[in-house]
C-alpha positions as CSV (number, residue, x, y, z in Angstrom):
1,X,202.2,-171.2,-33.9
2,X,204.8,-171.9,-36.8
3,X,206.1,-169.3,-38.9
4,X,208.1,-170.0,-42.2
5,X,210.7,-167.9,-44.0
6,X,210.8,-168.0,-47.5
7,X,214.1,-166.9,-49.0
8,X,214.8,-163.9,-51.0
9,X,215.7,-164.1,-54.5
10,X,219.2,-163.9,-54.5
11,X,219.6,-162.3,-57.9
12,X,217.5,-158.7,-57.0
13,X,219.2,-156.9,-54.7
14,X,217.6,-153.9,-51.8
15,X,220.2,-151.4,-54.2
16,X,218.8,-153.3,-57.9
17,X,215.4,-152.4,-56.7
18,X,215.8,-148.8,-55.9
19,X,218.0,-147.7,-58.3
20,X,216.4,-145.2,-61.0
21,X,217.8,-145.9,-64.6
22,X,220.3,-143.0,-66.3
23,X,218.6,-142.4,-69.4
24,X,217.6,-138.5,-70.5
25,X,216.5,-137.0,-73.7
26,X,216.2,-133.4,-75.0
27,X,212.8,-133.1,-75.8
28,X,213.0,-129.5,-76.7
29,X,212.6,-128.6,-80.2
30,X,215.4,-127.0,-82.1
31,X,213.6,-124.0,-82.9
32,X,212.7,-123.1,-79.2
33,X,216.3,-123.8,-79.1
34,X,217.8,-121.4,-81.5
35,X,215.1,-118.8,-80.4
36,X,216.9,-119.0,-76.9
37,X,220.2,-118.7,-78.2
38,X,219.1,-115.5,-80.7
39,X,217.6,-113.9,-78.1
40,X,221.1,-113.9,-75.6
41,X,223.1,-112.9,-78.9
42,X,220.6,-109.7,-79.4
43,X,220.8,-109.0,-75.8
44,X,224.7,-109.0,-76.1
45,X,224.7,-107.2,-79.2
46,X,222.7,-104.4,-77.5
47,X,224.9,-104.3,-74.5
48,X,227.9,-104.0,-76.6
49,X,226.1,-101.0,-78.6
50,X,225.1,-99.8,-75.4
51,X,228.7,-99.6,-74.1
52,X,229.8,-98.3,-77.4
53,X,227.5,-95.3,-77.0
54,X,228.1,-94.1,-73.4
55,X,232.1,-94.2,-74.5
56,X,231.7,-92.1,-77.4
57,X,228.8,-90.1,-75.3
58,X,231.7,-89.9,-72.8
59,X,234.4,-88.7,-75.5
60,X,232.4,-86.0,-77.0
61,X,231.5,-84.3,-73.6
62,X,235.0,-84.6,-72.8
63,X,236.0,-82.6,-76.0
64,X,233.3,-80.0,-75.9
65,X,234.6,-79.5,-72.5
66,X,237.8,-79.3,-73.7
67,X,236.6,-76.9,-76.4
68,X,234.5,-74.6,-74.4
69,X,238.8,-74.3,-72.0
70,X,240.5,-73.7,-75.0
71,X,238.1,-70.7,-76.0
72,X,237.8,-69.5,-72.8
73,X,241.6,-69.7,-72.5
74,X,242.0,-68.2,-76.1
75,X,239.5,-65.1,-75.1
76,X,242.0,-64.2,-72.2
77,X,245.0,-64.3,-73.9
78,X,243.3,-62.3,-76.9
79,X,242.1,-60.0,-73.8
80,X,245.8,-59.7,-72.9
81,X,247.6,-58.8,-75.8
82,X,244.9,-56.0,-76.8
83,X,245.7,-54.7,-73.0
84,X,249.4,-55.1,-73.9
85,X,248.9,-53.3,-77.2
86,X,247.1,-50.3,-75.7
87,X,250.0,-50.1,-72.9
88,X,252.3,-50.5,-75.7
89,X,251.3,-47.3,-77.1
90,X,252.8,-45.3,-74.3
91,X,256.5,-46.3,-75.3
92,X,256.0,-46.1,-78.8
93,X,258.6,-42.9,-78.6
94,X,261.0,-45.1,-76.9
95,X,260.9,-47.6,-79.4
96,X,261.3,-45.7,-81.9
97,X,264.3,-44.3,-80.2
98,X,265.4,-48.1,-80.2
99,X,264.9,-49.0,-83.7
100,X,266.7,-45.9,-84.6
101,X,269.6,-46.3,-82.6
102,X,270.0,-49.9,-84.0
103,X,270.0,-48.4,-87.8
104,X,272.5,-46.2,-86.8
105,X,274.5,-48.7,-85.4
106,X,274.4,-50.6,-88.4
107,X,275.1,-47.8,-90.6
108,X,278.5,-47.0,-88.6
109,X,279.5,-50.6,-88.7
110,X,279.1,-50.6,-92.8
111,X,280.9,-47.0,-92.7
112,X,283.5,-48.1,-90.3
113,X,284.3,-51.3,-91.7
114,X,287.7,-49.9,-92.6
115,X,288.5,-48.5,-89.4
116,X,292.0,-48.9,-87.5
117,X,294.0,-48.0,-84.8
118,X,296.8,-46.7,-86.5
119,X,298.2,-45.8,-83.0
120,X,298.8,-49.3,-82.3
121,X,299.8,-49.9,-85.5
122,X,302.8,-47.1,-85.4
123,X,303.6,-48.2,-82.0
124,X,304.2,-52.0,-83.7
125,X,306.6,-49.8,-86.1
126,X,308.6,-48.6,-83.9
127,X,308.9,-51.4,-80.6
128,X,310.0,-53.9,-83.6
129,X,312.9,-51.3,-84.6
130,X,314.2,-51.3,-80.9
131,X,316.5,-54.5,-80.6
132,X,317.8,-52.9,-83.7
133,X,318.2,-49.5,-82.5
134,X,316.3,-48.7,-85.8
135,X,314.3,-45.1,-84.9
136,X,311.4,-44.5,-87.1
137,X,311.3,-41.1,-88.5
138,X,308.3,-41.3,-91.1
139,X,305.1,-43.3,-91.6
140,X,303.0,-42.6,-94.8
141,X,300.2,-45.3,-95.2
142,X,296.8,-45.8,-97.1
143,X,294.3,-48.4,-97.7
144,X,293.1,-50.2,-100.9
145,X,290.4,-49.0,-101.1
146,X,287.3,-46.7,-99.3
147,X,285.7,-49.6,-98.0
148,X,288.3,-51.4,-96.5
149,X,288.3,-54.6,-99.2
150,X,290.9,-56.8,-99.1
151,X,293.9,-57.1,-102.2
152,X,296.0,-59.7,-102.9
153,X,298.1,-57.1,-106.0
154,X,300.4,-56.3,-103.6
155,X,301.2,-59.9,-101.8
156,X,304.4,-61.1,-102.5
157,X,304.7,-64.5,-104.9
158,X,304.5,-67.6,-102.3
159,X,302.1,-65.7,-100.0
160,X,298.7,-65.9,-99.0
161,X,298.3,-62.8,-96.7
162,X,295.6,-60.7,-97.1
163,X,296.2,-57.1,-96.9
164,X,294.0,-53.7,-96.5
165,X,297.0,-51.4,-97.2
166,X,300.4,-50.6,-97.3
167,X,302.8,-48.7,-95.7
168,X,306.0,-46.1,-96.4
169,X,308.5,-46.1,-93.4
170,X,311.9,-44.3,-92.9
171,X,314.2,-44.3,-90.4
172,X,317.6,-44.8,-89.6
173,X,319.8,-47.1,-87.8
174,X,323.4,-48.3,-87.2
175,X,324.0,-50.5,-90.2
176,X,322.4,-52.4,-92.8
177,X,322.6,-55.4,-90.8
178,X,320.3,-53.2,-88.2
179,X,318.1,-52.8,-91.1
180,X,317.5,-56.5,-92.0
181,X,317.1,-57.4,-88.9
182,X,314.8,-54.8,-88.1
183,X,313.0,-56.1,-91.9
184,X,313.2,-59.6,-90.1
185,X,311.3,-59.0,-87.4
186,X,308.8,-57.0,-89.2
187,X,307.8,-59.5,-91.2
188,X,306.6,-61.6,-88.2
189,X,303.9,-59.8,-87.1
190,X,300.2,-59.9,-87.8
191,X,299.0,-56.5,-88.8
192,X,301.8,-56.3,-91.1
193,X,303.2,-58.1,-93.5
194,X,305.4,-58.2,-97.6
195,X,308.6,-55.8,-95.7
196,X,311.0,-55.2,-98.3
197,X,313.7,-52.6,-98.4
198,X,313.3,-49.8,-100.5
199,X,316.1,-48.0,-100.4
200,X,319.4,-48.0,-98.1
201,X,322.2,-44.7,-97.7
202,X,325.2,-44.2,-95.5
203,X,324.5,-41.1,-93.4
204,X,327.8,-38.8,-93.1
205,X,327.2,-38.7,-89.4
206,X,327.8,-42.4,-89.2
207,X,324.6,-45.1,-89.5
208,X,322.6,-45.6,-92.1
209,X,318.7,-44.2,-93.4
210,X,316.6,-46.5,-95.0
211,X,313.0,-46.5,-96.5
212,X,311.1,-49.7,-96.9
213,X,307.8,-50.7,-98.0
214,X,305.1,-53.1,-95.4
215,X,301.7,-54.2,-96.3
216,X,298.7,-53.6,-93.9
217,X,297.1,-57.0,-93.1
218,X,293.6,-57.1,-92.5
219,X,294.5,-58.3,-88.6
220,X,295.1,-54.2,-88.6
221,X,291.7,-53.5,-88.8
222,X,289.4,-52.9,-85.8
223,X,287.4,-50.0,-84.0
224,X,284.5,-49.2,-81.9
225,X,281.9,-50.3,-84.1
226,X,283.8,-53.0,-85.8
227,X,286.6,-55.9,-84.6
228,X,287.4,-54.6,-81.0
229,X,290.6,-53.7,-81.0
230,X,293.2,-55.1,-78.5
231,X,296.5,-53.3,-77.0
232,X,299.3,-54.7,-79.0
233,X,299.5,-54.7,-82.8
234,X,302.1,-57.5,-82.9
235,X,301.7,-61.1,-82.1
């Protein structure tokens, strides 16, 4: 028994012969396409809205809870200063007390405006006479005016001091160059100011007695209810 082998074509290969062909088509029609794709946009759409809704859902329960606090909170505090008022009742005496000690405080500063320690002011007089040896003997001094106003009438030419007042002083010393320097000294202090010689006479017991003229400067003025007013008059 023979058997014979006949040759395979040498041109179709085991792979050739198996091997499924790459073609595809969309067979789908366009408007099964388009209702796909309008469908996925509507279900987006409504998501989005969906989302958008529970936010601002979110928002307004948030502010009517926020609402419903603030009234709550503004019903206490409205609670509290009715309570306060009604408690405030029971020192209305007291402040009344209070309100009228501050008037009257305020009326003394206005009255007082003018006030001055003319203590101090003297004792200026006479500790600027001691290098001197000048001894005060008199003091006669007044203000401008009621209220205790400033004027510049009496300020020397050249000078920009402002002054309340003026004053009249005698005394007596060694000699007239006592006197000048006792003028000198005068005229650098603060509450005073303008010293000029009024008047100069030999005394028959030796020395001199002089009167002189100083303006009060507004440095002068202080009191209780006023400028407080400090323990030296000079500078």
């Amino acid at each position: 028994m023979s058997t014979t082998l006949v040759p395979l074509d040498p041109a179709i290969s085991p792979v050739r012969s198996t091997r499924v062909l790459n073609i595809s088509a969309n067979l789908l029609p366009e408007e099964i396409v388009a209702a796909r794709q309008a469908r996925r946009t509507r279900g987006l759409v409504l998501v989005v809205v969906a989302a958008v809704a529970a936010l601002c859902a979110s928002w307004f329960g948030l502010a009517h809870h926020q609402k419903q606090q603030a009234d709550q909170d503004l019903a206490k505090a409205t609670a509290a200063v009715t309570d306060l008022q009604h408690d405030q009742r029971e020192f209305t005496e007291t402040l009344q007390v209070q309100a009228d000690t501050k008037l009257l405080s305020e009326q003394l500063t206005a009255v007082m405006a003018n006030d001055m320690d003319w203590a101090a002011l003297l004792a200026t007089l006479r500790s600027a006479g001691t290098p001197s040896d000048i001894s005060v003997s008199g003091v006669n001094g007044q203000l401008n005016s009621a209220e205790g106003g400033s004027s510049t009438a009496n300020v020397l030419p050249g000078s920009a001091t402002d002054t309340v007042g003026s004053l009249l002083v005698s005394g007596k010393g060694p000699d007239k160059k006592a006197v000048a320097a006792y003028v000198d000294l005068l005229g650098r202090q603060t509450v005073v100011a303008n010293p000029y010689v009024t008047s100069v006479a030999s005394e028959e017991s030796g020395g001199v007695s002089f009167s002189l003229r100083v303006d009060i400067t507004r440095a002068a003025l202080c009191g209780r209810f006023t400028t407080a007013c400090t323990t030296s008059g000079g500078k």
